[in-house]
N, C-alpha and C positions, 0 to 999 in steps of 0.2 A: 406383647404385654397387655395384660386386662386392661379392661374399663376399671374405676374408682367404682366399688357400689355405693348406695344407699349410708346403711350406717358406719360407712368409711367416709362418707362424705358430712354427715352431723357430728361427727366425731374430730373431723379438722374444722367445720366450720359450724359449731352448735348456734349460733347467734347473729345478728345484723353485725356487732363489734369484730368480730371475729373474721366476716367478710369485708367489713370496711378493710380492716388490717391487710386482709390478702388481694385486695384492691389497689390499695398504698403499697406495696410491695411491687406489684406488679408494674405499676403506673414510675417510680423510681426506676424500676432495674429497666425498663424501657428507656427513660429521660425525660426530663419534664425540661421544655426550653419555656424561657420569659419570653413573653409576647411583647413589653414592653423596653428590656433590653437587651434579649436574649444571653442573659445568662444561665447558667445549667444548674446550679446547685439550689435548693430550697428545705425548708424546715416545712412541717407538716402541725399544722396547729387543730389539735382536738376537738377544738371547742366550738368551731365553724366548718370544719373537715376541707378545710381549705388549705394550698402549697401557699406558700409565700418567700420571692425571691429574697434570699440573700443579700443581694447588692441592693435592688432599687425598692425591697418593700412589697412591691407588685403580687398581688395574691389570685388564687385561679381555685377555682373548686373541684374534689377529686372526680364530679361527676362530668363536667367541663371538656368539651371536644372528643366525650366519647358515647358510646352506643345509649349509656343513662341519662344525658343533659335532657334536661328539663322534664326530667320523670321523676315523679312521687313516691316510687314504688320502693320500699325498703332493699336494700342491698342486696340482703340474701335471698329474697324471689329471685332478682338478674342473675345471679349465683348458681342457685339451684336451677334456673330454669334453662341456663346453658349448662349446665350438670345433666340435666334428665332427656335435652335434646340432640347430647351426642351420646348418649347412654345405648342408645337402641337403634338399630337398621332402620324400623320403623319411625312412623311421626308419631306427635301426641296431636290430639284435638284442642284449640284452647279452652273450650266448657271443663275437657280432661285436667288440662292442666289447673284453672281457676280450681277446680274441687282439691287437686293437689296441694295446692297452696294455701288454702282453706279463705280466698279473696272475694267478697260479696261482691266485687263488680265485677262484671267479663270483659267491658271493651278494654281496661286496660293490661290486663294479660293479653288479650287478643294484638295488640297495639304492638309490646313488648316483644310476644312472638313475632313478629312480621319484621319488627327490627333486628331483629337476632338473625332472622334468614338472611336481612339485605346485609346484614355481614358476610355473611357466608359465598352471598352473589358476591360482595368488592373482591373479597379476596382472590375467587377462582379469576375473575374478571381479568387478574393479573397475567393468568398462564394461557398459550397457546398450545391446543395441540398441535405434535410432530408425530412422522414417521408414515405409516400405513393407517389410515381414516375412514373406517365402514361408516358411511352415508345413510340418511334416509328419512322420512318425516313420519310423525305420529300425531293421532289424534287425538285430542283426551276432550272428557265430555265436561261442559261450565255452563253458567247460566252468568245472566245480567238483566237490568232488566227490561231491554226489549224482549227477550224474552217471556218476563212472565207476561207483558202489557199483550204480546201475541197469543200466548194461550188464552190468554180471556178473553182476546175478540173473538178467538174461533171458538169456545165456549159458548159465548153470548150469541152467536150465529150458526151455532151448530156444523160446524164445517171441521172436517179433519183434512189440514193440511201434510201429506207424508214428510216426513224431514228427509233429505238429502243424508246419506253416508260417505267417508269418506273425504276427497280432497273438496268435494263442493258442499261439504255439509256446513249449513251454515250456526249448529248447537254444538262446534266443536272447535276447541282451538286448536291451532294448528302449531306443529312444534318443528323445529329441525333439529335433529338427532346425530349429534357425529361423536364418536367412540373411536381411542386408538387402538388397533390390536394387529398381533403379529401373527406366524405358526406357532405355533404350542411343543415343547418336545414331546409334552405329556399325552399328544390326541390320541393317541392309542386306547388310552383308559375309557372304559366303559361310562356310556353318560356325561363324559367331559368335552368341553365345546373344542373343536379342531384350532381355536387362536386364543390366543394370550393377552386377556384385556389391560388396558392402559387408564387413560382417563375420560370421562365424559363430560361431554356439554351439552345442554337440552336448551333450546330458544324460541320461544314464541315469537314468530309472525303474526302480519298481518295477513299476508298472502305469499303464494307460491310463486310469485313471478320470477324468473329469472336474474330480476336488479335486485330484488330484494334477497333471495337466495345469496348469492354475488354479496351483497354488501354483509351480511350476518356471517356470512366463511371466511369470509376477508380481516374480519377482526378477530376470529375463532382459531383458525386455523393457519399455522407456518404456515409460508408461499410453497417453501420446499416439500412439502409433504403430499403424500400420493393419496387422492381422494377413491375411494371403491363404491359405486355407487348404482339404482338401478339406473332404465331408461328412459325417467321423466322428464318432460322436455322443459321443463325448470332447470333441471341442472346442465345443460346443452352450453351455455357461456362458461361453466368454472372454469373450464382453464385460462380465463383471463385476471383471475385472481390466486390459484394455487399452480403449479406447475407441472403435476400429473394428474389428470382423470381415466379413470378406467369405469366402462359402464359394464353389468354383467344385467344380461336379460334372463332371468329364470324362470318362468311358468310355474315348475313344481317346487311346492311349497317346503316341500323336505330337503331337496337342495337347495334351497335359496335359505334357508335355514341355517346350513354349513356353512353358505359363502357369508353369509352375512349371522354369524353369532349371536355375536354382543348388542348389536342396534337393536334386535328383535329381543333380546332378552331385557336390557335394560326398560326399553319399553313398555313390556309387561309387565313388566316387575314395578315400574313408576304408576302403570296405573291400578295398581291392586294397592298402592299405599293411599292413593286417592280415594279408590273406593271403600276400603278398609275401615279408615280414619275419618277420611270428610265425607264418604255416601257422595259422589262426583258431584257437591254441592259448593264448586270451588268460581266465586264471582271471576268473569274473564280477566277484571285488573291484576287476579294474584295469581292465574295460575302460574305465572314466573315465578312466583316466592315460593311454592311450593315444590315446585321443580329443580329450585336452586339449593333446598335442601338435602333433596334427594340426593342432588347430584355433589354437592359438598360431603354429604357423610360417605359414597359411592367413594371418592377419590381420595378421600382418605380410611378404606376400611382395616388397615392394617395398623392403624393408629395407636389403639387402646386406649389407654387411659390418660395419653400425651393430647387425643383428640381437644379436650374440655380447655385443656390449657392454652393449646393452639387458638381455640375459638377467643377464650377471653382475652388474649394478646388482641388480635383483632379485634375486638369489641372495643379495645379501650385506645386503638389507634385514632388519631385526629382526623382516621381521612377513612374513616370506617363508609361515611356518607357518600 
């Protein structure tokens, strides 16, 4: 099933009223419980966009315990702007979106964005993966700003310090990568990968230590599920949190391609959305939010047009936070 376009989407919701209304639809067919004596039933009064309980009176506002409390932003931005961000494989930039929206200030689209993703994080946060689990860690490039305060002292002293690549690089944060995938019936077909992807989870660490690996798999990943992974010595303890590891040492880069697909694919695929959109200009506190997008629209790409909807349920859940 399609994605909703554009003027399918002004055309069910031309106006703020129009999105309040399918806000208030949504937020009922969900339930609205009283905080004060949990009853279920409420009238919806216009005049203050506020529920207010039946029995005790007790009134709640429609933006209240979900993704919009304590946002100024009119309705149909939060609307449109989880509209336009399951719209596309790709991200938007928030400058892209503020011009979108036609909003003279940035921070708070930018704001708005970043809580739309940590929806996107609660939700997955819910699922573990199962089954067969290609392993592996990825680097993507951020800044902060130690950072820039370090290029200007090597400026001001003339010194070019080389950066580190890779696991010890210290301009890159470090990600752990696990992907479910199976055989493929289809590997025969030309240019199609030999496994049959499932879901992904992308996690930023601090570091590669083995506790730490250990504790991020542990919350990620079934116990039961078979981990496929190389031979870093990071991952030497899993098996005392999942129940099968399998190490594969490859050298060449072409087999190690086959055995490992999808980690390798998602990978690059996440950082061309980085580079794409943000110019790897992504402060180290979000490259999770970023990631979590990715990996949200990834795990649901068969969605269509059910995506938008899915999202705004969750957005307007009490425990979106």
């Amino acid at each position: 099933m399609r994605a909703m376009n554009l003027p399918e989407f002004f055309e069910k919701y031309p106006d703020d009223a129009s999105c309040i209304e399918g806000f208030k639809a949504k937020r009922l067919e969900m339930g609205i419980v009283c905080k004060k004596c949990e009853h279920t039933e409420h009238y919806f009064r216009k005049t203050d966009l506020k529920f207010q309980c039946k029995k005790c009176g007790s009134r709640v506002s429609l933006r209240s315990g979900t993704v919009m409390e304590n946002s100024n932003l009119p309705f149909q931005y939060w609307m449109l702007c989880i509209e336009l961000m399951t719209l596309s494989k790709k991200s938007f930039s928030a400058l892209e979106m503020q011009r979108m929206l036609g909003h003279k200030r940035y921070e708070p689209i930018w704001f708005m964005m970043h809580k739309i993703r940590r929806v996107m994080s609660k939700r997955d946060e819910k699922y573990q993966l199962k089954g067969c689990i290609e392993f592996d860690e990825g680097f993507f490039e951020r800044v902060d700003n130690k950072d820039i305060i370090k290029e200007k002292e090597n400026e001001n002293s003339q010194k070019s310090t080389p950066n580190k690549r890779g696991r010890g690089s210290e301009k890159q944060a470090k990600v752990l990568v696990m992907v479910e995938s199976e055989p493929s019936i289809s590997a025969s077909k030309k240019g199609k990968p030999n496994r049959k992807v499932g879901y992904l989870k992308m996690v930023v660490v601090e570091d590669l230590k083995s506790e730490t690996i250990n504790k991020e798999v542990g919350k990620s990943v079934d116990k039961t599920a078979s981990v496929l992974s190389d031979g870093y010595t990071g991952y030497v303890k899993l098996k005392e949190v999942i129940t099968n590891h399998y190490v594969v040492v490859e050298p060449d880069k072409q087999k190690s391609a086959k055995i490992f697909p999808w980690v390798n694919r998602t990978i690059s695929n996440a950082k061309k959305v980085l580079l794409g959109i943000h110019h790897n200009c992504v402060n180290q506190q979000y490259v999770q939010n970023y990631l979590d997008e990715f990996c949200y629209k990834f795990n649901r790409r068969y969605f269509g047009d059910k995506l938008s909807d899915r999202l705004m349920i969750a957005a307007l859940e009490t425990t979106w936070y």
